[in-house]
Structure formats: structure tokens, C-alpha cells
C-alpha positions as semicolon CSV with decimal commas, in nm:
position;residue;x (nm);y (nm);z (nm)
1;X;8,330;5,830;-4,470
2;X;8,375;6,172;-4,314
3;X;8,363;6,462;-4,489
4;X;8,650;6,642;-4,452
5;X;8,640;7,012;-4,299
6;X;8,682;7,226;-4,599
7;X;8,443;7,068;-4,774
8;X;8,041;7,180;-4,803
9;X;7,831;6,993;-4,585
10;X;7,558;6,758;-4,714
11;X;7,296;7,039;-4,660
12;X;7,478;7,312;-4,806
13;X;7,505;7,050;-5,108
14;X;7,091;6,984;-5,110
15;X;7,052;7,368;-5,090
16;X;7,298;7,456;-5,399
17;X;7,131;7,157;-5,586
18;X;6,768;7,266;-5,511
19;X;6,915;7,608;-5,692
20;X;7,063;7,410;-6,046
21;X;7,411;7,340;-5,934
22;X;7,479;7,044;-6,094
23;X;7,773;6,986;-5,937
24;X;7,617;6,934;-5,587
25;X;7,413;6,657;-5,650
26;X;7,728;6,482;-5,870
27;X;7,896;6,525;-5,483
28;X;7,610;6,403;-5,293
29;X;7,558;6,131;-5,515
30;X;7,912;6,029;-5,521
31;X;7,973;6,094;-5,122
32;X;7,665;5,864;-5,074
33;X;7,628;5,580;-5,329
34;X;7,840;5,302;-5,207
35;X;7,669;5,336;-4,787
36;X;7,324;5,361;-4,965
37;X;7,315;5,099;-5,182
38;X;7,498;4,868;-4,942
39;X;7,194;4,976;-4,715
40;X;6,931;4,841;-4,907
41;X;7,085;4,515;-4,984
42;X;7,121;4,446;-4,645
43;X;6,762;4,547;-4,602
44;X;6,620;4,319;-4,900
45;X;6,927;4,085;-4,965
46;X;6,811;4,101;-5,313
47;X;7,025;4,294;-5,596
48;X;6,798;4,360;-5,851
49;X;6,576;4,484;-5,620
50;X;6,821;4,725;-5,388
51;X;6,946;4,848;-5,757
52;X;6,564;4,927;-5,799
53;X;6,485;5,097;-5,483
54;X;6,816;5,307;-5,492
55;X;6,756;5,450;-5,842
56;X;6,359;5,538;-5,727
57;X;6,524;5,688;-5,403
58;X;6,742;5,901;-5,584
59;X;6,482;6,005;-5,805
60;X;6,262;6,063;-5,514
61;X;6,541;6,284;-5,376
62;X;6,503;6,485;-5,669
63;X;6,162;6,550;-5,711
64;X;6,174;6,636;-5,359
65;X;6,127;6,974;-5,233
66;X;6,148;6,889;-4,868
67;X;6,483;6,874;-4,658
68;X;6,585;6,679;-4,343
69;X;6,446;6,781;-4,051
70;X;6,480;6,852;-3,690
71;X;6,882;6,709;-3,634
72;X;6,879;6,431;-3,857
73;X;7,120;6,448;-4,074
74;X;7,131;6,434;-4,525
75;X;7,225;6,093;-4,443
76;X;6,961;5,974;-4,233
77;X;6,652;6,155;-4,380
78;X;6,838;5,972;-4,772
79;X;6,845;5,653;-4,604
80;X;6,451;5,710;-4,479
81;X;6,304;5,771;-4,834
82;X;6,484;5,479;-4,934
83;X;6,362;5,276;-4,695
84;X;5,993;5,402;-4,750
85;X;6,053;5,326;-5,107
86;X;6,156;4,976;-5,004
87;X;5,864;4,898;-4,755
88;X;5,596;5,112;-5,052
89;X;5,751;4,843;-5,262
90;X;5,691;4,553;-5,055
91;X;5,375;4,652;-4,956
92;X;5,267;4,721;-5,351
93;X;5,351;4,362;-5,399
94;X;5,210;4,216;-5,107
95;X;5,436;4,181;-4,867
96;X;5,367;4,219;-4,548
97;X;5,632;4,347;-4,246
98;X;5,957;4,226;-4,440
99;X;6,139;4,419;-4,193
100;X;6,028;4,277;-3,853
């Protein structure tokens, strides 16, 4: 879903967050739920678990104090830690290269 032009950009969003507007993460949250979670099922094919990941990347996102970087876009550097959360995970339960 594009974001139409009047509205803040994903990184404008992080940056208002990272200063206690609450309101930015309720629109990054809500711009990006569906695509994410949809993501990780794809990834695991597994519900329970893509509900698990995607809270613990969210949560991940928050503790964070570290932004996208170089040109990737909020999107790409959200879908990332989720899929590091995914693979630290598999690998915590001893699964082995899930993804290749």
C-alpha cells in the first residue's frame, strides 16, 4: 500500500516515535501489520509461530535504537528483524537452514 503524499513517511514516523509520540508507532503499526505478518507466514507456513515472531519483531522494533540504513527502506530493514527473529528462532530450536 502506498503512502499517500501528504502523509509522514515511515522514517519521519520511527523518528517522532523514538521521541514519545504515540501516535507514530499506532501509524506504523497499522500501515505495516497486514504485509508483515503475511510475510512471516509465508516464511514459516505456521500461524502460531508467524503470530510469535511478529509480536517479538515488533517488540524488537521497540527496544531498538537503531534505524534503517544506507537506502533501505522502514519496510525492508522491519521485515529484516523479523526475519532474524524467525531464523534466531529456528536456530534456538534446532533447526537448521529452514529457509534454503
Amino acid at each position: 500500500m502506498a503512502v499517500p503524499d501528504d502523509s509522514p513517511s515511515d522514517e519521519s514516523l520511527l523518528a517522532r516515535y523514538r521521541t514519545g509520540d504515540a501516535a507514530a508507532f499506532e501509524a506504523l503499526y497499522s500501515r505495516h501489520r497486514h504485509r508483515l505478518y503475511r510475510f512471516l507466514v509465508s516464511l514459516c507456513n505456521k500461524a502460531e509461530l508467524a503470530e510469535e515472531i511478529y509480536q517479538d519483531t515488533w517488540l524488537s522494533l521497540i527496544r531498538s535504537t537503531t534505524q534503517p540504513q544506507g537506502r533501505a527502506s522502514f519496510r525492508t530493514w522491519l521485515f529484516q528483524i523479523a526475519r532474524n527473529r524467525l531464523i534466531d528462532h529456528w536456530r534456538k530450536h534446532g533447526i537448521h537452514n529452514p529457509l534454503h
